[in-house]
Each structure stands twice: as structure tokens, then as C-alpha cells.
C-alpha positions in Angstrom: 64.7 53.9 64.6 62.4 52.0 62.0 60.5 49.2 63.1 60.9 46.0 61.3 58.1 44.4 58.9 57.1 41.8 62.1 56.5 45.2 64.6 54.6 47.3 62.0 52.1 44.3 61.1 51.7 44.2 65.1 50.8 47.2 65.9 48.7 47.1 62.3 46.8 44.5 63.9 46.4 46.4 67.4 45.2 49.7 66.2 43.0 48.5 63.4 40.1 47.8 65.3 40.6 50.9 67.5 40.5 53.0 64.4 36.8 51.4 62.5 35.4 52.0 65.7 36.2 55.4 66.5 34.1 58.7 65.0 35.8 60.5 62.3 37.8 63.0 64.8 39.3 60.0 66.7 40.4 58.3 63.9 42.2 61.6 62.7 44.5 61.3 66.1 45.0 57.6 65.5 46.0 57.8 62.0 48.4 60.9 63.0 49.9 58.4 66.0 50.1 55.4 63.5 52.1 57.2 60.9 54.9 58.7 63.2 55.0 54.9 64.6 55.3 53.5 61.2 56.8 55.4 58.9 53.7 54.9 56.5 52.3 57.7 54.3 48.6 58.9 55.3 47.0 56.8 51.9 48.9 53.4 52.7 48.1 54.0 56.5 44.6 54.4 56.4 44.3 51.5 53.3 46.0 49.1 55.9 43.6 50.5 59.1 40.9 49.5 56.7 41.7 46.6 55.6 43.8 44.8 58.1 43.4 41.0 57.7 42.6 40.9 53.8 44.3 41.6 50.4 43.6 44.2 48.7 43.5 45.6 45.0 44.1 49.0 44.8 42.5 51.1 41.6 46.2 51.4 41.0 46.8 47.5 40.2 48.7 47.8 43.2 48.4 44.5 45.3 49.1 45.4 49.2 48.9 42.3 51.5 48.5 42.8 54.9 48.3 40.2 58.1 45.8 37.6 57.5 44.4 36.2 60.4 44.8 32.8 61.0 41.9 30.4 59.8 40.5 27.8 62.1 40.8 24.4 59.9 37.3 22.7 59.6 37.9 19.4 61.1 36.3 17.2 58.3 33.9 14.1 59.8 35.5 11.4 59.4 34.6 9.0 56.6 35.4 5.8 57.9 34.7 5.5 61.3 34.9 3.1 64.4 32.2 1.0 62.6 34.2 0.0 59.5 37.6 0.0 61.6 36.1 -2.7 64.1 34.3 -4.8 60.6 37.9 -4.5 58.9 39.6 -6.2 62.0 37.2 -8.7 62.2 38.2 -9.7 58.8 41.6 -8.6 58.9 41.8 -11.8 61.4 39.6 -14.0 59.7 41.9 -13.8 56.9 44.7 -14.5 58.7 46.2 -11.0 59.4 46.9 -10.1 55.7 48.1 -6.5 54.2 45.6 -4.6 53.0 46.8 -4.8 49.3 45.8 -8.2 49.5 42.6 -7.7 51.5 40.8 -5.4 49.7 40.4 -7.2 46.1 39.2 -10.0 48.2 36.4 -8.0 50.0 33.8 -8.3 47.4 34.0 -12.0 47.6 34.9 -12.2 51.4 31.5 -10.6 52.4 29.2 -12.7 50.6 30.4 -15.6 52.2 31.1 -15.1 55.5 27.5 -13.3 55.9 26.0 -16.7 53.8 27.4 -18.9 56.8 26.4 -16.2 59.2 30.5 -15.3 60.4 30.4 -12.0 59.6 27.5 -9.4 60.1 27.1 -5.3 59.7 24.9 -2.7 58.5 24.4 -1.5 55.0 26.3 2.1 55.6 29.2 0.3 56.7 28.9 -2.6 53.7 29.1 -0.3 51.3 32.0 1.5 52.9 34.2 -2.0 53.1 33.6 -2.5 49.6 34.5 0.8 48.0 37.7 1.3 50.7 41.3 1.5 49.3 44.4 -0.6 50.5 46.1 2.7 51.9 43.0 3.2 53.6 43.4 -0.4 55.2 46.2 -0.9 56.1 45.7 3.4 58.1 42.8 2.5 59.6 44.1 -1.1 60.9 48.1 0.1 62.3 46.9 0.7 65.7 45.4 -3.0 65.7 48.9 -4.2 63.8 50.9 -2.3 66.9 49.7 -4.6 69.4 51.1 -8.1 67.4 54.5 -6.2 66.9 57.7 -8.4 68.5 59.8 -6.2 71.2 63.2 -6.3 71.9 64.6 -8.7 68.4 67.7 -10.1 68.7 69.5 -12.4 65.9 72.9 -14.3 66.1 75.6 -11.7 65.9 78.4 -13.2 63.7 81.4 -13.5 65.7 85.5 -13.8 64.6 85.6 -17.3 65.8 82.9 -18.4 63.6 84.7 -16.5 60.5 87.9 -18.1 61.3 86.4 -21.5 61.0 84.7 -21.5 57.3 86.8 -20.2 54.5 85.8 -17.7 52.6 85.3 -17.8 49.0 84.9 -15.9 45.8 81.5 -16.5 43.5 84.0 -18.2 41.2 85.4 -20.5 43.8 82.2 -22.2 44.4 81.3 -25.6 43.1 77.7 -26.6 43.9 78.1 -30.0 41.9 80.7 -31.4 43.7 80.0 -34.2 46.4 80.2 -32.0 50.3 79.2 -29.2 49.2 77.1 -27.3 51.8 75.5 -24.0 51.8 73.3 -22.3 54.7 71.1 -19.5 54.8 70.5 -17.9 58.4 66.7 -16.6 58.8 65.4 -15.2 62.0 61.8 -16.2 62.1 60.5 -13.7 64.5 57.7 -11.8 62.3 59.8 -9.9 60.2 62.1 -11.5 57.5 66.0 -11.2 58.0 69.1 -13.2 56.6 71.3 -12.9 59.0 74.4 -14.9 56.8 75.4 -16.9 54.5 77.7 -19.9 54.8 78.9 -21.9 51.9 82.1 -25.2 52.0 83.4 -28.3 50.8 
């Protein structure tokens, strides 16, 4: 029975660094036991024992790919660190908890005057960070701070078939706002995040 592509790069892997370490008679035995188990022909077999892990270019314009190992990511340093994320709260308050589209054209002229009046103070680094920072970067760096202001557990009026039954119900053409009575009520819930709940409109 054949193995499948998954069992051949396994055993690929397993034997490759049995075979570049063994003297030239070993590697004759290993190749032999490699084939049988594969199915691969002695050139391909000993091109993949060579090479496991890279891609190679054969003199025959031939590309064979075999298993890669996996690369370890390089965590990059982070940019803007606790420094610039505790200044940008500070000033995310001052100016009244703001988005950060709105914050960051207002930096430049923020800075100046809080640090004239002595309400704001940080080093030069982390200045010059808060002045070249985007708004995506902003509002990232300040949504574990947001978290903490969010309302739990929202509830609105839920309108009910009484409360239908009671006010008629009327087509756009149907309404008169001139005429003397006539009433119309929007329903906002005021809790932090804007909702119209309904609309009521009568004589």
C-alpha cells in the first residue's frame, strides 16, 4: 500500500537527519530502506534526504518542495509602550474621553498647553511618539481603558401591544405637522450608547 503525501514527508523528516550523519556505507542501507518505504526513485530520494526542509532548484528547472520547518515568528518590540499608553489616558480624560479620530489632530496643540500650565508632563521619547501616533493607533492602545466605562446589562422600553393599540398608526402622507395637536416623540435611551427605541406621532 502507498503512503499518502502527509506519511512520506514524515518519515522524510525522520530519516533525514539519520542519513547526513551517517558514513557513506550507512547511508547506502538508509537510502535502500527509504525507497521501499516510499516509493521514490534513488535521485529524488537522496535529493529530498539532502535537502529536507528547503526548496530546491534542480539543474533540470525542476522545482521540488519539500517540508519546511516551521519558523519561530520574531516578536517585534513594541513601538508604543506602557509609557505612551498611560500619557494617552491621561489626556484621553482630560479631554473628556474623546475617540481617537478626534484626539489626535488635537495633540499638537494639546501638549503645549497642558505642559505650559504644568497639567501634563513626559519625557522626550514618549513626546515625540504622541505626536506622530495615528487614530487607529489610539483608539488600540486605549480599548482596554474604554472596557472598564462600558454599561452592563442595557435594557430599553420594549414596545408592547397595548401601547400600539392606543396611538394610531399612520402613513408619511397622513401626517400633518402644521395643524394645531400635533405631537411627535422620539424615544432615546441615554445609557452611553445612542438608540431610538420608537417613534410616536398624533393629532
Amino acid at each position: 500500500m502507498r503512503l499518502t503525501m502527509k506519511a512520506r514527508q514524515e518519515v522524510t523528516k525522520a530519516t533525514a537527519g539519520q542519513y547526513r550523519g551517517a558514513s557513506k556505507k550507512e547511508k547506502s542501507k538508509i537510502l535502500d530502506q527509504f525507497i521501499a518505504t516510499t516509493g521514490y526513485s534513488r535521485w529524488y530520494a537522496r535529493l529530498v534526504l539532502r535537502h529536507e526542509g528547503r526548496r530546491v532548484q534542480t539543474a533540470k528547472q525542476t522545482i521540488v518542495v519539500v517540508e519546511r520547518k516551521a519558523r519561530t515568528r520574531r516578536k517585534r518590540a513594541r513601538y508604543y509602550d506602557e509609557k505612551v499608553q498611560t500619557a494617552l489616558v491621561k489626556l484621553w480624560r482630560i479631554m473628556d474621553y474623546i475617540c481617537g479620530k478626534r484626539l489626535q489632530p488635537a495633540l499638537p496643540e494639546l501638549l503645549p498647553v497642558l505642559e505650559r500650565y504644568n497639567e501634563f508632563r513626559c519625557d522626550r521619547e514618549t513626546r515625540a511618539k504622541l505626536l506622530r501616533i495615528s487614530a487607529a493607533s489610539i483608539d488600540r492602545l486605549l480599548r482596554p481603558e474604554r472596557r472598564k466605562y462600558e454599561l452592563r446589562g442595557r435594557a430599553g422600553t420594549k414596545p408592547g401591544t397595548l401601547l400600539k393599540k392606543q396611538i394610531p398608526i399612520r402613513t408619511f402622507a397622513e401626517w400633518d405637522e402644521q395643524r394645531p395637536g400635533f405631537v411627535e416623540i422620539d424615544l432615546v435611551a441615554h445609557d452611553g450608547g445612542w438608540r431610538l427605541l420608537s417613534n410616536f406621532g398624533s393629532h
